[in-house]
MITOR-697573 format. One record per residue (C-alpha): residue number from 1; residue in one letter; z, x, y. Coordinates in pm, 1 decimal, decimal comma. Each point is the difference from the previous one (the first is absolute). Example, Ala and Ser with C-alpha at 12.3 -4.5 7.8 and 13.67 -1.06 7.14 Angstrom:
// MITOR-697573
<pt><num>1</num><residuo>A</residuo><up>780,0</up><east>1230,0</east><north>-450,0</north></pt>
<pt><num>2</num><residuo>S</residuo><up>-66,0</up><east>137,0</east><north>344,0</north></pt>
//
This chain:
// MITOR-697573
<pt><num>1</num><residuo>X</residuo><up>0,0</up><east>0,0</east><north>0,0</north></pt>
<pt><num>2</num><residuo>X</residuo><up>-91,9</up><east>116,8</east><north>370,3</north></pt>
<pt><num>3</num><residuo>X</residuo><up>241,5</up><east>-60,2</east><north>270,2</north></pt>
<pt><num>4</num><residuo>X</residuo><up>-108,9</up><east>-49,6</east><north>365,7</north></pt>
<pt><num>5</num><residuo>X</residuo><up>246,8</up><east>39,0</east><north>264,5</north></pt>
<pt><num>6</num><residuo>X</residuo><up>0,9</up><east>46,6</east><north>391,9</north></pt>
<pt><num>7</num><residuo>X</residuo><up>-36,9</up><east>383,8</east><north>127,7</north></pt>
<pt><num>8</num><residuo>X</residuo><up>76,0</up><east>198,6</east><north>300,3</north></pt>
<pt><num>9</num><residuo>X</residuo><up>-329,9</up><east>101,2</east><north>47,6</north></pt>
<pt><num>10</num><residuo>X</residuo><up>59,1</up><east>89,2</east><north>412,4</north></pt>
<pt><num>11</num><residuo>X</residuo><up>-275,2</up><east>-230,5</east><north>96,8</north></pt>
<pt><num>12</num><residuo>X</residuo><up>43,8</up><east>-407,1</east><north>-165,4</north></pt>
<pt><num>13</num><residuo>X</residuo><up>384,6</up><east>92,8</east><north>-41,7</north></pt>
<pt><num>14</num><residuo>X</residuo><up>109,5</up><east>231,7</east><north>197,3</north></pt>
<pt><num>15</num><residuo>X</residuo><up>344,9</up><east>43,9</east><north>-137,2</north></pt>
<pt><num>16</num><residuo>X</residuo><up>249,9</up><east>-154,2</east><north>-205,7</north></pt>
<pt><num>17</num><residuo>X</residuo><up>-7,7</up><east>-378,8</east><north>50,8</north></pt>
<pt><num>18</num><residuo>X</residuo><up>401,5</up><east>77,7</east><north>90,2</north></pt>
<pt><num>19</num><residuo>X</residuo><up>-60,6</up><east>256,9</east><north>254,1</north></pt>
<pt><num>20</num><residuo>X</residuo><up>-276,0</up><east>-220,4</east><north>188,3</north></pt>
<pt><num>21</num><residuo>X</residuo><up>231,3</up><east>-304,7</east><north>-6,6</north></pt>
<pt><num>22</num><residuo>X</residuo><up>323,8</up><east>228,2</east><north>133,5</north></pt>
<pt><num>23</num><residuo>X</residuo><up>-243,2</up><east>131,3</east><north>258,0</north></pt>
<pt><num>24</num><residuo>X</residuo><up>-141,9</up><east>-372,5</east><north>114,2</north></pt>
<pt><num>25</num><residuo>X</residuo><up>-331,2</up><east>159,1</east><north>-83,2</north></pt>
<pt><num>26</num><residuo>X</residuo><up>-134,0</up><east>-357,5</east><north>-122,1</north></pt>
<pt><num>27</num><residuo>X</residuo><up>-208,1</up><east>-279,6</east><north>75,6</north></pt>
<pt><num>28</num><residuo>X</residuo><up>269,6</up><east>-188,2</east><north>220,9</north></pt>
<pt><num>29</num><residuo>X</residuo><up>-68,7</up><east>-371,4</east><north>-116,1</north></pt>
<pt><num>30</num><residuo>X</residuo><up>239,6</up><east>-236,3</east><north>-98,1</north></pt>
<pt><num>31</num><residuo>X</residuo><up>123,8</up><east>24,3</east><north>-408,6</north></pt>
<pt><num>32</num><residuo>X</residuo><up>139,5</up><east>-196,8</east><north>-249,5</north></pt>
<pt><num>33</num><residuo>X</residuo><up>151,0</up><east>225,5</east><north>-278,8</north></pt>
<pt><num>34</num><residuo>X</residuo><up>212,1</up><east>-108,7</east><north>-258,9</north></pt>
<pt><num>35</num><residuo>X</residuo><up>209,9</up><east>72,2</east><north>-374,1</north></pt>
<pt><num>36</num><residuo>X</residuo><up>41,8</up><east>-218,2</east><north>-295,6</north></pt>
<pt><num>37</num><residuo>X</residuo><up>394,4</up><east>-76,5</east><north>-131,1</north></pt>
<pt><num>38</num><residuo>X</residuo><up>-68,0</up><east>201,9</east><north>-295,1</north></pt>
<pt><num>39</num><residuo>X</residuo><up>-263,8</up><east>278,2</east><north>43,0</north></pt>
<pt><num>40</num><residuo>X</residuo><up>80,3</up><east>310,2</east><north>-221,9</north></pt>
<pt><num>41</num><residuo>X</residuo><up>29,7</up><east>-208,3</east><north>-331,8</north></pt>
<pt><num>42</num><residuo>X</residuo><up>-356,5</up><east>-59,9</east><north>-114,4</north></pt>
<pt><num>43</num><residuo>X</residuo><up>-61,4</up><east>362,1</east><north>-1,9</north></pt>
<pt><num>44</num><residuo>X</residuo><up>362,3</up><east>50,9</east><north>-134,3</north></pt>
<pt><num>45</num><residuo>X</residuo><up>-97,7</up><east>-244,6</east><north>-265,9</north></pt>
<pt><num>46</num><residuo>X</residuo><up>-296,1</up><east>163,1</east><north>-99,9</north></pt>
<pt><num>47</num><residuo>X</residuo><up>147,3</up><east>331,6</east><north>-50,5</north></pt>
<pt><num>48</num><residuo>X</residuo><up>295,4</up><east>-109,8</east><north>-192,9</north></pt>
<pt><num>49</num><residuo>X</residuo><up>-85,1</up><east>-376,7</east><north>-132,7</north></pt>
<pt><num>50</num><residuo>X</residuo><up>284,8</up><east>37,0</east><north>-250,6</north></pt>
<pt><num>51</num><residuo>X</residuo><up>236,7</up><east>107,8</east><north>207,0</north></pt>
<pt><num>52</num><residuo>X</residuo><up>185,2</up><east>400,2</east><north>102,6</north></pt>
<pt><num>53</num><residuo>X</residuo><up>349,2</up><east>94,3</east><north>-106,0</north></pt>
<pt><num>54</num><residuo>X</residuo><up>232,9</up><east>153,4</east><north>306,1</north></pt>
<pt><num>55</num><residuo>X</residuo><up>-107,1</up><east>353,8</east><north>-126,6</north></pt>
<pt><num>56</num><residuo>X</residuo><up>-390,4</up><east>-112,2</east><north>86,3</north></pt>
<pt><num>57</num><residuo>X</residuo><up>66,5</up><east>-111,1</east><north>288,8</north></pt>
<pt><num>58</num><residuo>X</residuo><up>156,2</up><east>297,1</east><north>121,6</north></pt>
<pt><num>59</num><residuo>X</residuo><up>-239,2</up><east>265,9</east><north>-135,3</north></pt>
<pt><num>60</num><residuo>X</residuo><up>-308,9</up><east>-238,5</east><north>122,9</north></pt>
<pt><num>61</num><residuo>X</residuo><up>138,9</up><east>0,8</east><north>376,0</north></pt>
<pt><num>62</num><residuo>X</residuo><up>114,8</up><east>373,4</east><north>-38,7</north></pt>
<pt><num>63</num><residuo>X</residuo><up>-346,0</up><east>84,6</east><north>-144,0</north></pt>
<pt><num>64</num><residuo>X</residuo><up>-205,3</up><east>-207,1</east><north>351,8</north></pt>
<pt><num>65</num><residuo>X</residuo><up>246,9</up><east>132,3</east><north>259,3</north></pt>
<pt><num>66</num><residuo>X</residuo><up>110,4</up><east>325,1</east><north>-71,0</north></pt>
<pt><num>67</num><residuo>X</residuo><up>290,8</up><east>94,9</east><north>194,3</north></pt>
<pt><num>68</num><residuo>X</residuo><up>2,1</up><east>-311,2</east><north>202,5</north></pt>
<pt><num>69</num><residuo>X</residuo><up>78,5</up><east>-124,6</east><north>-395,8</north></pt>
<pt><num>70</num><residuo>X</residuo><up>379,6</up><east>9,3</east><north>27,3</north></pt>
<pt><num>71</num><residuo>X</residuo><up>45,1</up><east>-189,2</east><north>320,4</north></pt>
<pt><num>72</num><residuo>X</residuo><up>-211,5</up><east>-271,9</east><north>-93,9</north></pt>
<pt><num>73</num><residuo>X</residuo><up>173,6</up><east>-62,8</east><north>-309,9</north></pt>
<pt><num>74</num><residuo>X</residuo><up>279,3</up><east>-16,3</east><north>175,6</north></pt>
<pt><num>75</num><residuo>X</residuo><up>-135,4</up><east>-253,7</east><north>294,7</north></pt>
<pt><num>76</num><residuo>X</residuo><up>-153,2</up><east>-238,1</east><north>-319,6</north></pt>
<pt><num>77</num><residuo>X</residuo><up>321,1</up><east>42,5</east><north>-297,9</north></pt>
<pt><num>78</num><residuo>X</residuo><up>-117,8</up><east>-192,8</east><north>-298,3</north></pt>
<pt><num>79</num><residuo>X</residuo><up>330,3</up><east>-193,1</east><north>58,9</north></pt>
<pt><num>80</num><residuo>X</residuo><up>-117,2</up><east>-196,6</east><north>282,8</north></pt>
<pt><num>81</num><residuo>X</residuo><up>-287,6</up><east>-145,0</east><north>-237,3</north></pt>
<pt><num>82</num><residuo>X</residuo><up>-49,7</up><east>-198,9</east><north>-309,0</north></pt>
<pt><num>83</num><residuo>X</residuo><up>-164,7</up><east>260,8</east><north>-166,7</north></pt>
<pt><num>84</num><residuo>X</residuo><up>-141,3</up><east>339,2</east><north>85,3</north></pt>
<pt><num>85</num><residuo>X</residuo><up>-338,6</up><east>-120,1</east><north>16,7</north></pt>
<pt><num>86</num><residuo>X</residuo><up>117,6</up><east>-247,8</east><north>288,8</north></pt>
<pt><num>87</num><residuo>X</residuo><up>135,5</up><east>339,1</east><north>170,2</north></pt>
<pt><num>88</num><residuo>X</residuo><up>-343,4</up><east>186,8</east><north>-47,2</north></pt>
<pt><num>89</num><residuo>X</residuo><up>-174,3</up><east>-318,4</east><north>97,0</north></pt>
<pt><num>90</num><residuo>X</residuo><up>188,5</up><east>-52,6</east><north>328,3</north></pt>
<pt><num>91</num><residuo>X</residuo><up>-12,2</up><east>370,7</east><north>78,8</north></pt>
<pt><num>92</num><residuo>X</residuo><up>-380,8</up><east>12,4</east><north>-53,8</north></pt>
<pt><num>93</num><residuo>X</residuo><up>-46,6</up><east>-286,0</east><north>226,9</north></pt>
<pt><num>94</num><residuo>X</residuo><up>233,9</up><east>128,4</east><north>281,0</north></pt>
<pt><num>95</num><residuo>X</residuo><up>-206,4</up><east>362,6</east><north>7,3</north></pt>
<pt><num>96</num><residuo>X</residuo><up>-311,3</up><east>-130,5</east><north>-45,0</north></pt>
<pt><num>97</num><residuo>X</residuo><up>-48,3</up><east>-355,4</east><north>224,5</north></pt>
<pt><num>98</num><residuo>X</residuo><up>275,7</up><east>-131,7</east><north>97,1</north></pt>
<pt><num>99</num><residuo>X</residuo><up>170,7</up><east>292,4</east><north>215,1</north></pt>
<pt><num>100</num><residuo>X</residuo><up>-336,0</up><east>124,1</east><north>106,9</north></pt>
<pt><num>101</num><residuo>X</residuo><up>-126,0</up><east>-320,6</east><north>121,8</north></pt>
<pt><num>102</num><residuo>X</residuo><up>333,0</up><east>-0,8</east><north>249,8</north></pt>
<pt><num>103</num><residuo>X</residuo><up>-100,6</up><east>333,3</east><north>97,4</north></pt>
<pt><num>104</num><residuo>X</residuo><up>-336,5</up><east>-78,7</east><north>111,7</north></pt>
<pt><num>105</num><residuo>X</residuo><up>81,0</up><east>-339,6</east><north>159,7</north></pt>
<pt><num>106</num><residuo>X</residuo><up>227,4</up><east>219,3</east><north>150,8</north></pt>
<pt><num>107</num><residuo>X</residuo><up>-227,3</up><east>298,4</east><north>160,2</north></pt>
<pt><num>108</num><residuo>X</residuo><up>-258,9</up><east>-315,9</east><north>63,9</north></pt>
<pt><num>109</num><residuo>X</residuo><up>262,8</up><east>-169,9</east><north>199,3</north></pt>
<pt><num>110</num><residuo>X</residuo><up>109,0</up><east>298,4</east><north>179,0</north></pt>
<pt><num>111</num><residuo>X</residuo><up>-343,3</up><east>-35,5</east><north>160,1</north></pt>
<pt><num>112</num><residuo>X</residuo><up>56,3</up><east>-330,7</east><north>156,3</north></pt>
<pt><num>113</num><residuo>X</residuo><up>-238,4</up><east>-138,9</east><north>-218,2</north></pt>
<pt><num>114</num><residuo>X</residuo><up>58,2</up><east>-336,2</east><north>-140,8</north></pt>
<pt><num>115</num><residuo>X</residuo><up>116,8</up><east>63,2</east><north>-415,2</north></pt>
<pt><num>116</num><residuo>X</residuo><up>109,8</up><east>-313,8</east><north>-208,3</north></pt>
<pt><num>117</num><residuo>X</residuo><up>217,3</up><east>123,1</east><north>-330,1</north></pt>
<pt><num>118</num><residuo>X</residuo><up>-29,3</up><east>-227,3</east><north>-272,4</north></pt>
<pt><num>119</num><residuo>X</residuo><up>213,1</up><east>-13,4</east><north>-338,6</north></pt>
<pt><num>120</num><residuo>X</residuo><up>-155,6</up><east>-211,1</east><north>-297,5</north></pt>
<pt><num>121</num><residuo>X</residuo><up>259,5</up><east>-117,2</east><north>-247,7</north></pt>
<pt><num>122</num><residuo>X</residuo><up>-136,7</up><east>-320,6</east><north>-172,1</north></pt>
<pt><num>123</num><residuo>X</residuo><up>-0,5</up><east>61,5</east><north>-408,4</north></pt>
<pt><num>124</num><residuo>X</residuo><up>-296,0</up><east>-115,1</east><north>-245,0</north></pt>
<pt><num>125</num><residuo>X</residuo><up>261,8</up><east>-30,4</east><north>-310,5</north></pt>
<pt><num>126</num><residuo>X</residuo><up>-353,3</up><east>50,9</east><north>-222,1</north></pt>
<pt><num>127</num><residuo>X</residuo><up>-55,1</up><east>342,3</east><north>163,6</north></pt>
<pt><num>128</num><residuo>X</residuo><up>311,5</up><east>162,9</east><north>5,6</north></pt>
<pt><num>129</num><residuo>X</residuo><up>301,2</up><east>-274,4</east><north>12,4</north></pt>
<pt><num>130</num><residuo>X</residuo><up>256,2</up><east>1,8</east><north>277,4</north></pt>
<pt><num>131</num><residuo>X</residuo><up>-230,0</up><east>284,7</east><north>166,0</north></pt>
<pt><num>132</num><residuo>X</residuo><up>-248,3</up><east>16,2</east><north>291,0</north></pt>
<pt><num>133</num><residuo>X</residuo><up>-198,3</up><east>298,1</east><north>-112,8</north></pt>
<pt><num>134</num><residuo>X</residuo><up>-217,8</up><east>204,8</east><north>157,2</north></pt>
<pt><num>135</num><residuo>X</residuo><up>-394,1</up><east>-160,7</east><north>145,0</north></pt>
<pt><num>136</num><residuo>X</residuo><up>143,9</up><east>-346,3</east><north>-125,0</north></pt>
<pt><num>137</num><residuo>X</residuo><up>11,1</up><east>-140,0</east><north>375,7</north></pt>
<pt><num>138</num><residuo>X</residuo><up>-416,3</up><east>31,5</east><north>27,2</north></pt>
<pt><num>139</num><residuo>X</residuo><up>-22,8</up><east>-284,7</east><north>-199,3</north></pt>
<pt><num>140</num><residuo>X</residuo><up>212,0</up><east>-227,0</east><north>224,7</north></pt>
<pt><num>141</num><residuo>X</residuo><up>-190,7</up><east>137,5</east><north>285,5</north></pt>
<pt><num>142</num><residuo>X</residuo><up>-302,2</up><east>-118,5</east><north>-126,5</north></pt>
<pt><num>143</num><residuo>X</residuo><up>106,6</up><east>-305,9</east><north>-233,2</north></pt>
<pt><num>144</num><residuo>X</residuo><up>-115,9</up><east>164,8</east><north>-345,4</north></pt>
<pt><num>145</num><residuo>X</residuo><up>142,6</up><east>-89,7</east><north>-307,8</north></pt>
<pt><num>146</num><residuo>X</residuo><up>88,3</up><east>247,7</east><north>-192,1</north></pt>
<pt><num>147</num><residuo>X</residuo><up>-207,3</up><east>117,9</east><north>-337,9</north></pt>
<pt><num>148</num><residuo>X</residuo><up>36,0</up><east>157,7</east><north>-342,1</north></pt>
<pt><num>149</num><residuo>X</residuo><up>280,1</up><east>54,2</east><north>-115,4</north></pt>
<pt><num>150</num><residuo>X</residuo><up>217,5</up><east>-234,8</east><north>198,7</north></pt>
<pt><num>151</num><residuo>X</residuo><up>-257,5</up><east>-268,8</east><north>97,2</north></pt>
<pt><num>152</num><residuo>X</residuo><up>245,0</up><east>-134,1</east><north>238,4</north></pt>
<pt><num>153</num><residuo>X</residuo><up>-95,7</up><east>-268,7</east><north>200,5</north></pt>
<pt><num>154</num><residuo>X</residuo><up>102,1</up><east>-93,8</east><north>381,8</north></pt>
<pt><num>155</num><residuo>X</residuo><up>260,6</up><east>-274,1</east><north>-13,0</north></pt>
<pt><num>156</num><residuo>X</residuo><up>151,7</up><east>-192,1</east><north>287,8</north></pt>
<pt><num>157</num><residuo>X</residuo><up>183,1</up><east>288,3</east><north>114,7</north></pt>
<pt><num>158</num><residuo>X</residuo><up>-244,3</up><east>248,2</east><north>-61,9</north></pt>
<pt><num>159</num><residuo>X</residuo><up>-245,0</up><east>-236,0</east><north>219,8</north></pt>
<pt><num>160</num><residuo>X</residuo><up>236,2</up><east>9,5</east><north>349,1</north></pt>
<pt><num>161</num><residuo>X</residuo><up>75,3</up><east>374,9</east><north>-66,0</north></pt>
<pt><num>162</num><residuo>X</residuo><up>-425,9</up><east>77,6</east><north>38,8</north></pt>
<pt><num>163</num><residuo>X</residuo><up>-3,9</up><east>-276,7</east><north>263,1</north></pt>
<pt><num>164</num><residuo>X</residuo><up>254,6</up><east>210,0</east><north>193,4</north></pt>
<pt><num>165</num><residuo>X</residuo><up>-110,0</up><east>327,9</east><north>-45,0</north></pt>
<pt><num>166</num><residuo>X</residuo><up>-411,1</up><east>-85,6</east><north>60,9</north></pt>
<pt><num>167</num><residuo>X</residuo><up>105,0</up><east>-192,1</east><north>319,2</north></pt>
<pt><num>168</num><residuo>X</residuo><up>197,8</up><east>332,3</east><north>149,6</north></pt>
<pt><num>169</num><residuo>X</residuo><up>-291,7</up><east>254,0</east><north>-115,2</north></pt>
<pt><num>170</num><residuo>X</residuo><up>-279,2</up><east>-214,2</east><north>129,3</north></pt>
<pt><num>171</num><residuo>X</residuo><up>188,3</up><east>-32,9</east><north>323,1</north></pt>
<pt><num>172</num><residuo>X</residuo><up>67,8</up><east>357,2</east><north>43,7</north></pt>
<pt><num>173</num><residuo>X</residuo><up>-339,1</up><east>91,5</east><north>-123,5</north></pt>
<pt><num>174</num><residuo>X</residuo><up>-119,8</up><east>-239,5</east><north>303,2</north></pt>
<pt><num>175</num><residuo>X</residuo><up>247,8</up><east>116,1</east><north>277,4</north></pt>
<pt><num>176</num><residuo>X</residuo><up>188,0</up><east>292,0</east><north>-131,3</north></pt>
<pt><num>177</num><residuo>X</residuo><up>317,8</up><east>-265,8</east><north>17,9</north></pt>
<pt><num>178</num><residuo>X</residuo><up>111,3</up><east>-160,6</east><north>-325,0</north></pt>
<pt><num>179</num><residuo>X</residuo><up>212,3</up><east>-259,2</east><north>175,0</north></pt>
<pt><num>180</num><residuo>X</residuo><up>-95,8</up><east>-299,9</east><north>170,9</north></pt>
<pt><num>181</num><residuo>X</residuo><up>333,5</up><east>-114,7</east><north>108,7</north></pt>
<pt><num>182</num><residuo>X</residuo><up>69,1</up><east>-324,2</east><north>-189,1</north></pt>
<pt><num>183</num><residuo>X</residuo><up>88,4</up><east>179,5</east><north>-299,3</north></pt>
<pt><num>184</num><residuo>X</residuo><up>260,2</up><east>215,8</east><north>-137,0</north></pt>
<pt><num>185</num><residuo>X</residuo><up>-35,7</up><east>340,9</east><north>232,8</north></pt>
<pt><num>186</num><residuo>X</residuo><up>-131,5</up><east>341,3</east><north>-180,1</north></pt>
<pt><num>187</num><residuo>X</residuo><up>172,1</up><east>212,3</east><north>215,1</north></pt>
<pt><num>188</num><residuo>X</residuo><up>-200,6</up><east>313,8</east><north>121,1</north></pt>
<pt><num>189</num><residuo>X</residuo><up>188,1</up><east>320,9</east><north>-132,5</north></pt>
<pt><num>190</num><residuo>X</residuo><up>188,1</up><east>243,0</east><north>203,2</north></pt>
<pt><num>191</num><residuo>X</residuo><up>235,3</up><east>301,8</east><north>-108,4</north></pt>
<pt><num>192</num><residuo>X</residuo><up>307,9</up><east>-143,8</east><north>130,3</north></pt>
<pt><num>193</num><residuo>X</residuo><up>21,4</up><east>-359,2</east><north>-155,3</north></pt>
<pt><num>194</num><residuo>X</residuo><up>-240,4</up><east>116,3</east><north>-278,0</north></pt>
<pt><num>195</num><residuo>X</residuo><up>-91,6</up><east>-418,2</east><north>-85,7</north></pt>
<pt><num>196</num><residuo>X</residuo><up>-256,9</up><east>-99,1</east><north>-253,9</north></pt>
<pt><num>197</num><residuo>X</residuo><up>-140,6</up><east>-278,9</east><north>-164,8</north></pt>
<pt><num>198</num><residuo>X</residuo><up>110,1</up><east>-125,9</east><north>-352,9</north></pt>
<pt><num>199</num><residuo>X</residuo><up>-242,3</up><east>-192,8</east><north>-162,1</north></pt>
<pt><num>200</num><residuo>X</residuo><up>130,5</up><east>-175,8</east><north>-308,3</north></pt>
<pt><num>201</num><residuo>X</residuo><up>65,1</up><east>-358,2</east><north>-74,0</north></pt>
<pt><num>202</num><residuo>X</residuo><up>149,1</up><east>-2,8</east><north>313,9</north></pt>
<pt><num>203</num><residuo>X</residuo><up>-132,0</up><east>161,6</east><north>252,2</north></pt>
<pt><num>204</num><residuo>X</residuo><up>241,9</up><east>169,4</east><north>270,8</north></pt>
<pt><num>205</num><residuo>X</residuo><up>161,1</up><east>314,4</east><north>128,9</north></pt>
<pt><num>206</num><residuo>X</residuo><up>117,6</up><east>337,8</east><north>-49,5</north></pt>
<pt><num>207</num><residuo>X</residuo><up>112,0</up><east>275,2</east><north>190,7</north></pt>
<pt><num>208</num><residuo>X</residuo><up>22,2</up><east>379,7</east><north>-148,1</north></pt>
<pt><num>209</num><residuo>X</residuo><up>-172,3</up><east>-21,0</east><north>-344,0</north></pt>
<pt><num>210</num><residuo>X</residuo><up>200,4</up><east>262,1</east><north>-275,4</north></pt>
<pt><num>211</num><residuo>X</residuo><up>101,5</up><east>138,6</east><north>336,0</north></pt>
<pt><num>212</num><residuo>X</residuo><up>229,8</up><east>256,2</east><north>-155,2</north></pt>
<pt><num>213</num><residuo>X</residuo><up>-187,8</up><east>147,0</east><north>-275,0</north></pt>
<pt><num>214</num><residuo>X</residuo><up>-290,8</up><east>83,2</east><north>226,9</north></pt>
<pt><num>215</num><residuo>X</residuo><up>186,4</up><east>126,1</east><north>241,7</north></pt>
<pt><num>216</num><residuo>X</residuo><up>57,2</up><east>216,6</east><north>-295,9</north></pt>
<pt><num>217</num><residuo>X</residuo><up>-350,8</up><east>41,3</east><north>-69,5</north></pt>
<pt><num>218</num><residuo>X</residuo><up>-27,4</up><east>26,7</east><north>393,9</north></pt>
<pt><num>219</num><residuo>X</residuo><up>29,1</up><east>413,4</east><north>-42,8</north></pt>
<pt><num>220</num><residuo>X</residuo><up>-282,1</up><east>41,1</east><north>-264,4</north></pt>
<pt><num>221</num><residuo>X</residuo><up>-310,4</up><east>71,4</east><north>21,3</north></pt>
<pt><num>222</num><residuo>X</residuo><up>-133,6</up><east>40,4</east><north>-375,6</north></pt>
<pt><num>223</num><residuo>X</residuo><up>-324,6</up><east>131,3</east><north>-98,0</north></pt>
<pt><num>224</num><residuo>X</residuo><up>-72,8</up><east>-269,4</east><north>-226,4</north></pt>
<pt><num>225</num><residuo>X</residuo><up>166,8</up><east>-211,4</east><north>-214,5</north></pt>
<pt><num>226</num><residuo>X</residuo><up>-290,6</up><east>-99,6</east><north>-272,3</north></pt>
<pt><num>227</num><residuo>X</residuo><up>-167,8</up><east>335,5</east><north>-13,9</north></pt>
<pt><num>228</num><residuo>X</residuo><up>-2,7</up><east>237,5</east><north>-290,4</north></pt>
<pt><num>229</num><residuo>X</residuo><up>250,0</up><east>253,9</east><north>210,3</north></pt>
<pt><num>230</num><residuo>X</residuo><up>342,8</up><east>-60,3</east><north>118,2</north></pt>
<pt><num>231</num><residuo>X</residuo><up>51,1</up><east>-180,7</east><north>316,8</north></pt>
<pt><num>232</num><residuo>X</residuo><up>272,3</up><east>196,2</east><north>120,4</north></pt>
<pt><num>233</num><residuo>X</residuo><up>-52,5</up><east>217,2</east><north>318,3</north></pt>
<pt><num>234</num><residuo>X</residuo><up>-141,4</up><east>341,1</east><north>-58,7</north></pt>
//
């Protein structure tokens, strides 16, 4: 298999995505960017469908972070979770979306430009039950049911959830503003109050999402953490 990613070629990207953000070295247009509930455990699930002892999980974090290894063990103990594989899942998602889409709503907003932060935690029980996994929310933005395996179908609730979210996107595609003012207000992010918009059954209002594990994550600035190398600093 052949895998195609971005590069820093000096000329369509200049630099690291990061770096241009941190700079404000960006297209300055109003964005929506946004997390699901439950990133990291589809890909956690694929690695280890059956399941990792303690020992796994420790050697598998040690193994992707190096020396960063002991204090993230330490920031996600298996204690706080059901099972180790919840505490690899959560930590995956964290480093990988969830912390870094803060961080960019956060360089974007530093800008003065407008940046709605979104968090997507509605569940498809025949996908993954009780979880909102990663890429499930493009469906209820664009009212597809969902195929083999799951075949789920849009019920009721479904049905208002794509209502909602196709309403907001088609009015910020239109104006750059996803509110109209006779509905429930998507507050525009800033650093201080940090609010975003939680779209489940019910839709309403956050402020600070995992707020203290990324200001953990806040300090790093890994390589990669998919590659074939290990993401921790050089």
């Amino acid at each position: 298999m052949v895998q195609w990613g971005p590069i820093v070629d000096g000329l369509e990207i200049p630099d690291q995505p990061r770096e241009l953000y941190r700079r404000g070295e960006f297209n300055r247009v109003p964005l929506i960017i946004g997390v699901q509930g439950d990133e990291g455990w589809i890909y956690v699930d694929r690695s280890f469908p059956t399941g990792l002892s303690a020992s796994d999980y420790a050697a598998a974090v040690t193994r992707e972070f190096g020396f960063d290894g002991l204090a993230i063990l330490k920031r996600y103990p298996t204690a706080q979770y059901a099972t180790p594989k919840d505490a690899l899942a959560r930590l995956a998602g964290d480093a990988e979306y969830v912390c870094e889409a803060r961080r960019v709503a956060s360089f974007v907003e530093k800008t003065g430009t407008p940046v709605y932060l979104y968090s997507f935690e509605h569940s498809v029980d025949e996908l993954s039950e009780g979880r909102s996994i990663h890429g499930i929310e493009s469906n209820f933005l664009f009212g597809n049911n969902f195929g083999a395996p799951s075949n789920h179908v849009f019920n009721a609730v479904d049905q208002a959830l794509f209502s909602t979210m196709s309403e907001r996107w088609a009015r910020f595609a239109g104006t750059g503003n996803p509110n109209t003012g006779s509905d429930l207000e998507w507050p525009r992010f800033d650093r201080v109050s940090a609010r975003y918009l939680v779209l489940d059954a019910t839709v309403g209002e956050a402020n600070h999402v995992r707020d203290q594990y990324c200001n953990f994550w806040e300090q790093s600035f890994f390589r990669t953490v998919a590659g074939a190398v290990p993401a921790s600093r050089p």
